[in-house]
ROSE-4610 file (N, C-alpha, C; in Angstrom, 1 decimal, always signed):
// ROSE-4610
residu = [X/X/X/X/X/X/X/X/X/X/X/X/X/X/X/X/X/X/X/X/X/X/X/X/X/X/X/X/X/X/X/X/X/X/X/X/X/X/X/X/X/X/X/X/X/X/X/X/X/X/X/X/X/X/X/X/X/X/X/X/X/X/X/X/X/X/X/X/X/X/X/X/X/X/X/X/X/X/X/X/X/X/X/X/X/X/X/X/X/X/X/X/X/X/X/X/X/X/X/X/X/X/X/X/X/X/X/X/X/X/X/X/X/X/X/X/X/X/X/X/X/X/X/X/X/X/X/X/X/X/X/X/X/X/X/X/X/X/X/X/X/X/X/X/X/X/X/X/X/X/X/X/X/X/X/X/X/X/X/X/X/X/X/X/X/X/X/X/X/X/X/X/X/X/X/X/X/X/X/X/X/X/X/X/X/X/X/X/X/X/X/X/X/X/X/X/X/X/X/X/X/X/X/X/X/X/X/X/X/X/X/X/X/X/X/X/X/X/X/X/X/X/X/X/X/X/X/X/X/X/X/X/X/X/X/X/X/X/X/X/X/X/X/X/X/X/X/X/X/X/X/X/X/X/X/X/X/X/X/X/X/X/X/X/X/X/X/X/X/X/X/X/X/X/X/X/X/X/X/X/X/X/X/X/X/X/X/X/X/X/X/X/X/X/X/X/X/X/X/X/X/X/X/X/X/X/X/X/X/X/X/X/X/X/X/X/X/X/X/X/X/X/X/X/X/X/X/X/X/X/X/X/X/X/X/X/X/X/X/X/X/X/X/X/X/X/X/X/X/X/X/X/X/X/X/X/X/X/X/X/X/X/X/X/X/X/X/X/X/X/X/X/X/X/X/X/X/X/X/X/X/X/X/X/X/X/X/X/X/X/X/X/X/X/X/X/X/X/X]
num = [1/1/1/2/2/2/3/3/3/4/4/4/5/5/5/6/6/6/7/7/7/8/8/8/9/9/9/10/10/10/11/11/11/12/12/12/13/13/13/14/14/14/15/15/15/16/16/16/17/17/17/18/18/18/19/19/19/20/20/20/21/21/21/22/22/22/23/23/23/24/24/24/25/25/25/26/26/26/27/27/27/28/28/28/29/29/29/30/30/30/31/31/31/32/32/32/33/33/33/34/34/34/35/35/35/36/36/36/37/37/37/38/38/38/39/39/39/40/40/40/41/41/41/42/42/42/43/43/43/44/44/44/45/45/45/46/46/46/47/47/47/48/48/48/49/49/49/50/50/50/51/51/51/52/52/52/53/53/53/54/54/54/55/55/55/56/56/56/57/57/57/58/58/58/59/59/59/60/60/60/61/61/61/62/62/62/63/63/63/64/64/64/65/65/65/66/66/66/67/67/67/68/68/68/69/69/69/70/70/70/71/71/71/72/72/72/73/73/73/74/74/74/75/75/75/76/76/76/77/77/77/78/78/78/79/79/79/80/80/80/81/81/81/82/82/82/83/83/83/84/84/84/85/85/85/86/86/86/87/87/87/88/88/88/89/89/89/90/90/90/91/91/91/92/92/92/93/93/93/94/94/94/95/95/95/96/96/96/97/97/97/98/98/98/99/99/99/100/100/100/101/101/101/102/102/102/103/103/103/104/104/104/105/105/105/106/106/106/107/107/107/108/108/108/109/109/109/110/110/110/111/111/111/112/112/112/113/113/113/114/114/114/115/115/115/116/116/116/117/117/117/118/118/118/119/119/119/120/120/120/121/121/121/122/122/122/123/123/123/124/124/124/125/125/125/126/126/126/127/127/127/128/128/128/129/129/129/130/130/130/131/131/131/132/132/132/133/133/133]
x = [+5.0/+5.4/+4.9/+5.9/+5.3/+5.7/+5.4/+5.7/+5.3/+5.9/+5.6/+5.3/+4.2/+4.1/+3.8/+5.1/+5.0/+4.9/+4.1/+3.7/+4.7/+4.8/+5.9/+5.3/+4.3/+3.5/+2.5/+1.0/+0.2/-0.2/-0.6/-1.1/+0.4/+1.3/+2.5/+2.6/+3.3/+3.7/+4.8/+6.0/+6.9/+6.5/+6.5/+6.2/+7.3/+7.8/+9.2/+8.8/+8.9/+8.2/+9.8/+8.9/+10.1/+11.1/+11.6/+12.4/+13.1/+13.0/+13.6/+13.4/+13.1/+12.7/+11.7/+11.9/+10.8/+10.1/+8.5/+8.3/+7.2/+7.3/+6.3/+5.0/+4.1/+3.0/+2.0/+1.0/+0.8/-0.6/-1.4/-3.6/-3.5/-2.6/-3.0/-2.8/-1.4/-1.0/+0.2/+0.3/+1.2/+2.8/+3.3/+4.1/+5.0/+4.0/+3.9/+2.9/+2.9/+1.4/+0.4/-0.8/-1.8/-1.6/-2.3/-2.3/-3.0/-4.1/-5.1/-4.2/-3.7/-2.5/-1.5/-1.2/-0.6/-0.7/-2.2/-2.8/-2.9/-3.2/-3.0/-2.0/-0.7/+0.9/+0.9/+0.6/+0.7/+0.1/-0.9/-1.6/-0.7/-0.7/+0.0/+1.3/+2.1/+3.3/+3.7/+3.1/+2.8/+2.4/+1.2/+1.2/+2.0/+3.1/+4.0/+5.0/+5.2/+6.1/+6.0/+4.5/+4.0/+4.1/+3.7/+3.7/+5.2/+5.8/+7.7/+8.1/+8.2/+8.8/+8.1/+6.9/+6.1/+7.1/+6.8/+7.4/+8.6/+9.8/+10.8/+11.1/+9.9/+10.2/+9.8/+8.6/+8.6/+9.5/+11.0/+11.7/+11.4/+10.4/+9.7/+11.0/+11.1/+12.0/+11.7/+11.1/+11.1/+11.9/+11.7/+12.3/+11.7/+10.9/+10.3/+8.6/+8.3/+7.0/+6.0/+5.3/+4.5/+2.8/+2.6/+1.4/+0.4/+0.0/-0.9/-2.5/-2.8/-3.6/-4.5/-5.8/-7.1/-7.7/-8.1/-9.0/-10.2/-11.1/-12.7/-13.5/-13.3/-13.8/-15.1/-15.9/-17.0/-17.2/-18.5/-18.8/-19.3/-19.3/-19.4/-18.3/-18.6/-17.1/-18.3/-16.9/-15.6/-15.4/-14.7/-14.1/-13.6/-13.7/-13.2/-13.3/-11.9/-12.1/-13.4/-14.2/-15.2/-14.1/-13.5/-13.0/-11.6/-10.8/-9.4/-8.9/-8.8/-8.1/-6.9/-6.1/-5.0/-4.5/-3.8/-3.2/-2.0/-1.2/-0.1/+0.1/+1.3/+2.0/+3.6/+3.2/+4.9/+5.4/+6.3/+7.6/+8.6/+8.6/+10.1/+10.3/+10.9/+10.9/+10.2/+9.7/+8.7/+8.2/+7.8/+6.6/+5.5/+5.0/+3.9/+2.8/+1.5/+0.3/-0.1/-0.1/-0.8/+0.3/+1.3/+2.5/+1.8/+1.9/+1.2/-0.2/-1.4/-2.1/-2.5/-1.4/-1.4/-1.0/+0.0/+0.7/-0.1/-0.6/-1.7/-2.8/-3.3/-4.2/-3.5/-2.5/-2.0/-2.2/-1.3/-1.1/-2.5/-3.7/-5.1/-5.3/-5.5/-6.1/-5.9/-4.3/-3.8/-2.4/-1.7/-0.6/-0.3/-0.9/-1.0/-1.7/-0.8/-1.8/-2.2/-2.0/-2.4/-3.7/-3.7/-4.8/-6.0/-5.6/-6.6/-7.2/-6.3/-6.8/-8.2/-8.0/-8.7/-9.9/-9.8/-10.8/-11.9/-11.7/-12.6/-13.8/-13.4/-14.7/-14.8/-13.3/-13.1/-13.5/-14.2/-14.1/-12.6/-11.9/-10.5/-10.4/-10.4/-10.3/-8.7/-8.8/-6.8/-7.1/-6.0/-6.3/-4.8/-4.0/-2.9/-2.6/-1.9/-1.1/+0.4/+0.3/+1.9/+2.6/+4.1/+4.6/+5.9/+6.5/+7.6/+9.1/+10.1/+11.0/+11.8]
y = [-18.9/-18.0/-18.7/-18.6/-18.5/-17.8/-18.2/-17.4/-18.2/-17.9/-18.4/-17.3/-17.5/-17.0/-17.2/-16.5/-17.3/-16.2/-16.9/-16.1/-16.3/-14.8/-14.2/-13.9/-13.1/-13.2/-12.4/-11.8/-11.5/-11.6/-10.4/-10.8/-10.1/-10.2/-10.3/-11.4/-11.4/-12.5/-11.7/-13.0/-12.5/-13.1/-12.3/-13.0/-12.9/-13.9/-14.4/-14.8/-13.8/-14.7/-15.6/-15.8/-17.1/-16.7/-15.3/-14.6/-14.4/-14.8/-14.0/-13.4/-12.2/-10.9/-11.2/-10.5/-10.6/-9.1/-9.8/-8.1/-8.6/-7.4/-8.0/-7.1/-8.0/-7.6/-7.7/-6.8/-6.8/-6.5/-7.7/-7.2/-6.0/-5.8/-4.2/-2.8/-3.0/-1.6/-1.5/-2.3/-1.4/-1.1/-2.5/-2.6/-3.0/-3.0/-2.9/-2.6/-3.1/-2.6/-4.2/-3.8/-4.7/-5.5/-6.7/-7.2/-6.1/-5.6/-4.9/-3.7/-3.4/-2.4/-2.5/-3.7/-4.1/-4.6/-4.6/-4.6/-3.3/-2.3/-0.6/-1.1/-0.8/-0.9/-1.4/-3.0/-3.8/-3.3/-2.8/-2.1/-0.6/+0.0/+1.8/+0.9/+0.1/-0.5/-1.1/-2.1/-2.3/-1.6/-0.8/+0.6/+1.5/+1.5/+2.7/+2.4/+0.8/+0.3/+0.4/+0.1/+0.4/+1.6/+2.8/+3.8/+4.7/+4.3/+4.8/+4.2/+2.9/+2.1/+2.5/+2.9/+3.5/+4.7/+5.4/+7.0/+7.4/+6.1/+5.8/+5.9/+4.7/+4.7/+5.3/+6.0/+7.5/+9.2/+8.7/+9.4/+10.6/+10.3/+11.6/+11.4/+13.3/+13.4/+13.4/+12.0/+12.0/+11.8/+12.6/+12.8/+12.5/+12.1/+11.6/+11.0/+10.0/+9.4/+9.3/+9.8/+9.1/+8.7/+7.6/+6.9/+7.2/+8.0/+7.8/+7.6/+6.0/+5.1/+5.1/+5.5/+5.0/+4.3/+3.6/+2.6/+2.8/+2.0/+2.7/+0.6/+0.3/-0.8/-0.7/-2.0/-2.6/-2.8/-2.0/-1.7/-3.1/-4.3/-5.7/-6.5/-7.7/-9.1/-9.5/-10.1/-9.2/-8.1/-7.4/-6.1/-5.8/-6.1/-6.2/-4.7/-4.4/-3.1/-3.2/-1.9/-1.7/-0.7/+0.6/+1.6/+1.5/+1.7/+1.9/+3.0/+4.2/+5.3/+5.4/+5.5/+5.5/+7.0/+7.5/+9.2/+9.2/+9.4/+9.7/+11.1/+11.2/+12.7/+12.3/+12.7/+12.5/+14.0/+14.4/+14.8/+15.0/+16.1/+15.9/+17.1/+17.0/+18.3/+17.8/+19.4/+18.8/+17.5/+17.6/+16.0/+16.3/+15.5/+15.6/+15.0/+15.5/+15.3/+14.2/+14.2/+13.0/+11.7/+11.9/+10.6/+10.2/+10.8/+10.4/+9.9/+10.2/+9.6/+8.4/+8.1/+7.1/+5.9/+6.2/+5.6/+5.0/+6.1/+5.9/+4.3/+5.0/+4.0/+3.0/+2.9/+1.5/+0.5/+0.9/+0.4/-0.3/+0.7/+0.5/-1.0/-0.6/-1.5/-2.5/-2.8/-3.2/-4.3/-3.4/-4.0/-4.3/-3.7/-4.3/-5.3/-6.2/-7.6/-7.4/-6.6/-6.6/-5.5/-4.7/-4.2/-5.3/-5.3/-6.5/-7.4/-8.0/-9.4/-8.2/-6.9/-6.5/-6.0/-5.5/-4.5/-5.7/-7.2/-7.6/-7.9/-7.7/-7.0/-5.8/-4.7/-3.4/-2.7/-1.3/-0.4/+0.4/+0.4/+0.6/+2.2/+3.2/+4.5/+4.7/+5.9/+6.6/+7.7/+8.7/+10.2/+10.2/+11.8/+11.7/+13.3/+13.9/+15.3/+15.5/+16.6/+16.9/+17.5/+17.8/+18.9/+19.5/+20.2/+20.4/+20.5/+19.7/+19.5/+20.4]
z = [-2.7/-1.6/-0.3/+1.2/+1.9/+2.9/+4.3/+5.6/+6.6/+8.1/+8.8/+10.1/+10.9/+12.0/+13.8/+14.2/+15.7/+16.9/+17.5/+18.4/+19.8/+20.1/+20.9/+22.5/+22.2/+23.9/+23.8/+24.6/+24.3/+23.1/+22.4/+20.7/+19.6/+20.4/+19.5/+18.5/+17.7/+16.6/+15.9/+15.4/+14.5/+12.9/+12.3/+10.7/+9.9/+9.3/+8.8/+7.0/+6.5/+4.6/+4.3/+3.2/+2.8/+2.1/+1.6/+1.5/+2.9/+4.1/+5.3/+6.1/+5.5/+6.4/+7.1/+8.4/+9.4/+10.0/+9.7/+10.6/+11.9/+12.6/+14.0/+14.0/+14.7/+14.7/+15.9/+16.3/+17.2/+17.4/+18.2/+17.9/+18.9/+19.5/+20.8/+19.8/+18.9/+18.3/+19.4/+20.5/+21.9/+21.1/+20.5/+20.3/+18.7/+18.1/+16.2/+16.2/+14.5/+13.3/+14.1/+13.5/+13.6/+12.0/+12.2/+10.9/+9.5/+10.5/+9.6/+8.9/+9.6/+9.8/+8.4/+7.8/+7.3/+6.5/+6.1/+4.7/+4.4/+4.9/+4.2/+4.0/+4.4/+4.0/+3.2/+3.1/+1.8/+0.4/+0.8/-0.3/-0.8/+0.3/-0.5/-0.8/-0.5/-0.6/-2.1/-2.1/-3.6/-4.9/-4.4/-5.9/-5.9/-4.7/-4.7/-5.8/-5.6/-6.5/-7.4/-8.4/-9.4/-10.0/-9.4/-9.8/-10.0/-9.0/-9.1/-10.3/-10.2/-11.9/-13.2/-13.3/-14.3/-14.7/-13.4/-14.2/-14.0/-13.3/-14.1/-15.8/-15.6/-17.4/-18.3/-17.9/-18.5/-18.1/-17.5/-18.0/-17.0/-15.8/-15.4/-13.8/-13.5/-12.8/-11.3/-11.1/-9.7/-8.7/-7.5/-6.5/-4.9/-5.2/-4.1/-4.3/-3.9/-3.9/-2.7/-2.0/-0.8/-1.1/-0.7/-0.5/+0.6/+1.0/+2.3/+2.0/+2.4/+2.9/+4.1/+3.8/+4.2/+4.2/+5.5/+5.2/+6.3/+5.5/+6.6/+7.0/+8.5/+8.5/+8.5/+8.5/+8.8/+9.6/+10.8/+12.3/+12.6/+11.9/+12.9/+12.2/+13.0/+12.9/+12.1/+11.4/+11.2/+10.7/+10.8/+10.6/+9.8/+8.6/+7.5/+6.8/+5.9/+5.2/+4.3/+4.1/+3.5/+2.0/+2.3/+1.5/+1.7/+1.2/+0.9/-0.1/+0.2/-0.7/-0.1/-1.7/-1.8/-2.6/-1.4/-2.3/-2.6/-3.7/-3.9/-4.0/-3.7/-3.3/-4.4/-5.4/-6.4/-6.5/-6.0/-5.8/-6.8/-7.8/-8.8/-9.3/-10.4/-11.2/-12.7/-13.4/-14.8/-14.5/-13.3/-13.6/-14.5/-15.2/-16.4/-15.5/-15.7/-14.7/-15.4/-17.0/-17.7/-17.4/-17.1/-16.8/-15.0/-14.5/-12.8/-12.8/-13.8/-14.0/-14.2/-15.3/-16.1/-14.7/-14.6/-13.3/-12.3/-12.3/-10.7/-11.2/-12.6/-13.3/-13.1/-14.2/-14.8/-13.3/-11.8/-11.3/-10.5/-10.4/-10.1/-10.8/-12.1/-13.0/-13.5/-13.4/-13.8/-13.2/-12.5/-11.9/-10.1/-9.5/-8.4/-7.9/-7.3/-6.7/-5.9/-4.9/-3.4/-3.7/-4.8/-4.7/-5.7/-6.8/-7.3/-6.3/-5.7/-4.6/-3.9/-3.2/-2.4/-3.0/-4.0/-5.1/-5.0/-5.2/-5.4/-4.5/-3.5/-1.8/-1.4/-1.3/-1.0/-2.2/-1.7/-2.5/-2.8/-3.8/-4.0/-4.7/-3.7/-4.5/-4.9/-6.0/-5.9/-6.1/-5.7/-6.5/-6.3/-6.5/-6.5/-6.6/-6.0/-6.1/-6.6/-7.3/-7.5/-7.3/-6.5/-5.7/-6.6/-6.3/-6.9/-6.0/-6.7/-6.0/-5.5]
């Protein structure tokens, strides 16, 4: 994999991965996400995937999925994430609590990279809620 990143003006930057897509970013917040910013995202982003394709394939009738992502820095430089909890909110009908579990796990423990790579410095919580469609 790669990417490239060019800087646009102040602490702007465009980031272009090797797939194409570009997203922008910004150390103020004025005008995008911060990088830091964008490791939550990358994080809830990735186990979202995980956990939607899971309970795809368990047949479960989801209708909607949300991730909302915490993260708690380290009060010196660097600033690095200390905690990261991750909540899912799954959305369907007859969703099975032990199927969103599983999910939530597998993806913890198992299938996300972007959380793996992190777990191994960050503290990596999950919990998860279930609503009805």
């Amino acid at each position: 994999m790669t990417a490239r990143v060019d800087w646009t003006q102040g602490l702007q930057f465009t980031a272009t991965s090797g797939s194409g897509h570009q997203v922008l970013t910004d150390g103020d917040k004025e005008t995008a996400a911060s990088p830091m910013e964008l490791v939550l995202v990358a994080a809830g982003g990735c186990s979202s995937v995980d956990v939607v394709m899971i309970l795809e394939k368990a047949r479960q009738g989801v209708t909607a999925c949300r991730c909302e992502v915490k993260g708690t820095r380290a009060d010196g430089v660097p600033a690095v994430f200390t905690d990261i909890h991750l909540h899912f909110v799954v959305t369907g009908n007859n969703i099975a609590e032990a199927h969103v579990e599983r999910a939530v796990r597998l993806s913890a423990e198992k299938y996300c990279s972007v959380a793996k790579m992190l777990d191994t410095t960050v503290v990596m919580t999950h919990s998860y809620s279930i609503e009805p469609a």
